[in-house]
BABAMAR-277725 format. One record per residue (C-alpha): residue in three letters; x, y, z. Coordinates in steps of 0.25 Angstrom, whole numbers, plus 2048, in hexadecimal, padded with zeros to 3 digits. Example, Ala and Ser with C-alpha at 12.3 -4.5 7.8 and 13.67 -1.06 7.14 Angstrom:
ALA8317EE81F SER8377FC81D 
// end
This chain:
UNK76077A7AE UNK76877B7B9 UNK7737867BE UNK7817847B7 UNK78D7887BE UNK79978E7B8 UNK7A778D7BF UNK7AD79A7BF UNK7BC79C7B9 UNK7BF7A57C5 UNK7BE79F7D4 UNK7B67A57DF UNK7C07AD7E7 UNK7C57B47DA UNK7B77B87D4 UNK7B17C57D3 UNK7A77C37DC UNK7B17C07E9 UNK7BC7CA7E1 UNK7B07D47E2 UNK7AC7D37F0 UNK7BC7D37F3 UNK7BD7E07EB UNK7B27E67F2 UNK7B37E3800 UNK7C17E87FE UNK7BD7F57FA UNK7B47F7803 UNK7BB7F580F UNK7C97FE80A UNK7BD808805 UNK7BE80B7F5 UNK7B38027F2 UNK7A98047EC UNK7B180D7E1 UNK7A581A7E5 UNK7AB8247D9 UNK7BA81F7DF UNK7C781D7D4 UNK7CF8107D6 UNK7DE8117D2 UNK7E48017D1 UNK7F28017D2 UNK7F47F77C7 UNK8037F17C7 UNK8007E77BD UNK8017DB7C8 UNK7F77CF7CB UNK7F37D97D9 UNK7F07E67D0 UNK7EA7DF7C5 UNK7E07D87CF UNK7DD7E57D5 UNK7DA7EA7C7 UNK7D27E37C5 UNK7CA7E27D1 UNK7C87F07D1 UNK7C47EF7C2 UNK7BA7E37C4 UNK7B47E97D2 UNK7B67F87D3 UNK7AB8027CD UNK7B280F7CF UNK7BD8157C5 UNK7CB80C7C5 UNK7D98117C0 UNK7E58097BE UNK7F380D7C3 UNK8018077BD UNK80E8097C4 UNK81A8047BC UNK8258067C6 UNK8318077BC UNK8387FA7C2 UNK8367EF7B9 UNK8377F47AB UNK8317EE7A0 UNK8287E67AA UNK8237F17B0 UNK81E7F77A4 UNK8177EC79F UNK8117EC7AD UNK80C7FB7AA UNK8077F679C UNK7FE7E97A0 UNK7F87F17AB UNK7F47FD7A1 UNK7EE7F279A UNK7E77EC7A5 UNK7E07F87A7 UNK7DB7FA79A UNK7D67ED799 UNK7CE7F07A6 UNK7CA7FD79F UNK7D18067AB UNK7D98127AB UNK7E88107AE UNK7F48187B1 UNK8028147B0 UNK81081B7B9 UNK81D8177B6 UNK8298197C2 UNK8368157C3 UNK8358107D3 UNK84480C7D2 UNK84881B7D0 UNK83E8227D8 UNK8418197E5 UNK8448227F0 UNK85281F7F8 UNK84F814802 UNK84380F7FB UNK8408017F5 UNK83C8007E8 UNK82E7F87EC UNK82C8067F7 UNK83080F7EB UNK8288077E2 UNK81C8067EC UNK81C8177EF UNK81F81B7DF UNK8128127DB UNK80A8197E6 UNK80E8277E0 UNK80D8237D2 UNK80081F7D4 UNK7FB82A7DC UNK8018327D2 UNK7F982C7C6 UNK7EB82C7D1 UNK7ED83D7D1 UNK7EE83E7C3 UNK7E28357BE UNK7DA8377CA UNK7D58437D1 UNK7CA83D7DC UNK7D18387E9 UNK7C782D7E8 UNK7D08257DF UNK7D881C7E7 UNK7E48107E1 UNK7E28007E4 UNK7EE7F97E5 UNK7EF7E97E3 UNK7F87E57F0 UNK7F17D77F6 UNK7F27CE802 UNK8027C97FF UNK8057D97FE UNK7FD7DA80B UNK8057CE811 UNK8137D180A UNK8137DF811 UNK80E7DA81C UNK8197D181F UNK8237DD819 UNK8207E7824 UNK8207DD82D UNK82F7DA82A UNK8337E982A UNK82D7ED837 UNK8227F5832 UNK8177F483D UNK8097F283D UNK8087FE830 UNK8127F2827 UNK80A7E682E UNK7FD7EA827 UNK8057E981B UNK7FC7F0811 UNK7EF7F8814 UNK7E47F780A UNK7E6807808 UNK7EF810808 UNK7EF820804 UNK7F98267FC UNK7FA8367F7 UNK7EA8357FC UNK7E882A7F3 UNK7E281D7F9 UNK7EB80D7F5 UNK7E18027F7 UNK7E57F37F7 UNK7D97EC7F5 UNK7E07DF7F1 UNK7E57DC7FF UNK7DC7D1805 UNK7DF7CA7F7 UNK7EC7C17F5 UNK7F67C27E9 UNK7F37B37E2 UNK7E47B77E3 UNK7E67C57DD UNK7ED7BD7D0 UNK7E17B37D1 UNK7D77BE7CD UNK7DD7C07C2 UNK7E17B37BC UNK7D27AF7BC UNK7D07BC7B5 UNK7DA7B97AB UNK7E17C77AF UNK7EF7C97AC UNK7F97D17B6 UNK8077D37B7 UNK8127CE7C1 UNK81D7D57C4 UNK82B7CF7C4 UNK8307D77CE UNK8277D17D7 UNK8307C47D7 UNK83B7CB7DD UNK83F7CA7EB UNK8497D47ED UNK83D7DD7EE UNK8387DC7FE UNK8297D97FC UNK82B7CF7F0 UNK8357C77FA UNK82A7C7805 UNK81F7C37FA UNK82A7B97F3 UNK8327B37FD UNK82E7B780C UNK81F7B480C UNK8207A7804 UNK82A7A280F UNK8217A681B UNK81579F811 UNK81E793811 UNK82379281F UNK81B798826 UNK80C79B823 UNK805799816 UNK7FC7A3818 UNK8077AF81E UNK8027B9812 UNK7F47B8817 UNK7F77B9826 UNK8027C5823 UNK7F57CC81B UNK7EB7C8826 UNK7F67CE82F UNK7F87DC827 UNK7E87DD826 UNK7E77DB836 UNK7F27E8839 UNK7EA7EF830 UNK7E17F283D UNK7EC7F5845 UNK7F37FF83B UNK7E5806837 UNK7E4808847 UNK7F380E849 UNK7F281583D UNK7E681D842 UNK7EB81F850 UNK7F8824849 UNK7F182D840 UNK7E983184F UNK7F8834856 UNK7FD83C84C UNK7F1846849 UNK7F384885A UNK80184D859 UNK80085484B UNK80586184E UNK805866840 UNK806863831 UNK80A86D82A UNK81586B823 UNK81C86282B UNK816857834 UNK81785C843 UNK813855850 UNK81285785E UNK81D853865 UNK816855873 UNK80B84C86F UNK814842868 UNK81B840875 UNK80D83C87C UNK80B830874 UNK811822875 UNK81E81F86C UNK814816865 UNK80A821861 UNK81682A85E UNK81C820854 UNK80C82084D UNK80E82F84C UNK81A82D847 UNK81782383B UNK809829838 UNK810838835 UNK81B83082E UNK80E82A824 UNK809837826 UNK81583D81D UNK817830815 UNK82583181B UNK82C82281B UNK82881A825 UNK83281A831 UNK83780E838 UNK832808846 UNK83E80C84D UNK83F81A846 UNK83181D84A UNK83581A858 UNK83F822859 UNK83882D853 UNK82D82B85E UNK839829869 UNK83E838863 UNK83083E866 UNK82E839873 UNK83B840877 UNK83C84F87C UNK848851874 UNK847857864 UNK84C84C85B UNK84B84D848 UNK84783F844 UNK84983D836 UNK83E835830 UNK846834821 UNK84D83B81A UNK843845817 UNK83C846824 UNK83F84B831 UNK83784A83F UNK83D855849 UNK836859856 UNK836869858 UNK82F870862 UNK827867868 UNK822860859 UNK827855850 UNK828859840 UNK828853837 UNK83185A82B UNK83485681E UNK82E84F811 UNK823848812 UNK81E83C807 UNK82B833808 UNK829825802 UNK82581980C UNK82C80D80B 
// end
């Protein structure tokens, strides 16, 4: 009797097997796998992106997994719903999950977007949850941005200016209150994301507001990159992603020197941050203006414009004292030979 072979329902490139290797090799490389005793929080929105990553995580990961729900307070009855189909998700999956409401529209800071306030009160709410259910720093969050994220951003940043930090677009891990973001869906496109789970037969959730073009990333994703796919290039979101993944050398370099620069002319850090003038006023207006950026990450403060920055590096090159305000909150001043830094720390980064 000879060997009878059975089409599978599901292709090739969405089986487990290739999903697997996928799943693996990503870990590997942004370091959180295999799971070795290590929690995995999956920020879970309710979307084709989260919901794959779900279940990735639940097919593929052999450590301890935990769900997180934000519902944003934004879209009402929808959102709610969201909340609900994503609690009952993670029951069917047998996972523990954990749901924060917010109202993003009246805790946006003066200046801020909704999709900046949106992005920054999602990050604490979940770190918030993370320090009540977990007490090992072990535990780190996945979050379910892919390749048109990576390419949209890119493209973004580009626009407004924002250097070879914006070109990367999105870094596959970020730290936030000493807890580490992972995006392990970046080498993986949106369409393909939703492909794994229409073979599967697993059901997600699309949000409307997503459909709106008054917001700035869903006109780039709806109107802008489908014009450049037209007119131009066909394969612009790929190149844009390839792009983004190639500064990420050059950004890992700066950064590192940065980080470098400003541990030379750290004078203190007690309760201010204070540099040395002296040896700021030996470096290039280049290096000063890394210094400058990499104390501003340092304090979260907002990120200061290119011209700002020179200006602030032009001020420390000078002899003369100067007080540059930074924001509202924070004031650089140069006084006896330092630069200080004085005011409060942790604003919000648009």
């Amino acid at each position: 009797m000879g060997i009878k072979f059975y089409k599978s329902e599901i292709p090739f490139e969405l089986s487990d097997y290739v999903l697997k290797k996928y799943f693996e090799d990503t870990g590997k490389r942004q370091g959180w796998f295999p799971a070795n005793n290590r929690g995995a929080v999956i920020a879970v929105s309710g979307g084709g992106d989260s919901v794959a990553l779900l279940w990735l995580f639940h097919k593929f990961y052999d450590g301890k997994i935990f769900v997180v729900h934000v519902n944003h307070g934004i879209r009402g009855t929808e959102a709610d719903e969201d909340e609900n189909f994503v609690m009952k998700l993670a029951h069917e999956f047998g996972i523990e999950a954990a749901a924060e409401k917010i109202n993003v529209p009246e805790q946006k800071l003066k200046g801020e977007s909704l999709e900046a306030a949106a992005r920054r009160l999602r990050r604490e709410a979940i770190c918030e949850i993370i320090h009540q259910k977990f007490f090992d720093a072990s535990v780190s969050v996945f979050l379910g941005h892919n390749r048109d994220d990576l390419a949209e951003t890119v493209l973004f940043n580009i626009l407004r200016g924002s250097g070879i930090r914006g070109a990367v677009g999105m870094t596959e891990c970020t730290e936030y209150n000493g807890i580490k973001f992972f995006r392990p869906l970046l080498g993986l496109r949106r369409d393909f994301l939703r492909e794994i789970l229409k073979v599967r037969k697993i059901p997600w959730r699309d949000d409307s507001t997503n459909d709106e073009t008054e917001y700035t990333r869903n006109f780039i994703r709806l109107k802008i990159l489908p014009l450049i796919n037209s007119k131009i290039n066909s394969s612009a979101v790929e190149h844009l992603a390839n792009f983004g993944e190639d500064m990420r050398a050059l950004r890992q370099a700066e950064d590192e020197r940065s980080r470098e620069l400003l541990e030379r002319c750290r004078d203190s850090d007690f309760q201010n941050l204070v540099l040395s003038r002296k040896i700021l006023r030996t470096f290039t207006n280049e290096e000063r203006a890394l210094v400058i950026r990499e104390a501003g990450r340092n304090l979260n403060l907002k990120t200061l414009s290119r011209e700002r920055c020179e200006e602030l590096a032009n001020l420390i090159a000078k002899p003369s004292n100067f007080i540059f305000q930074w924001s509202r909150k924070m004031t650089i001043k140069s006084e006896n030979g330092k630069i200080i830094f004085e005011g409060s720390k942790n604003e919000h980064d648009a």
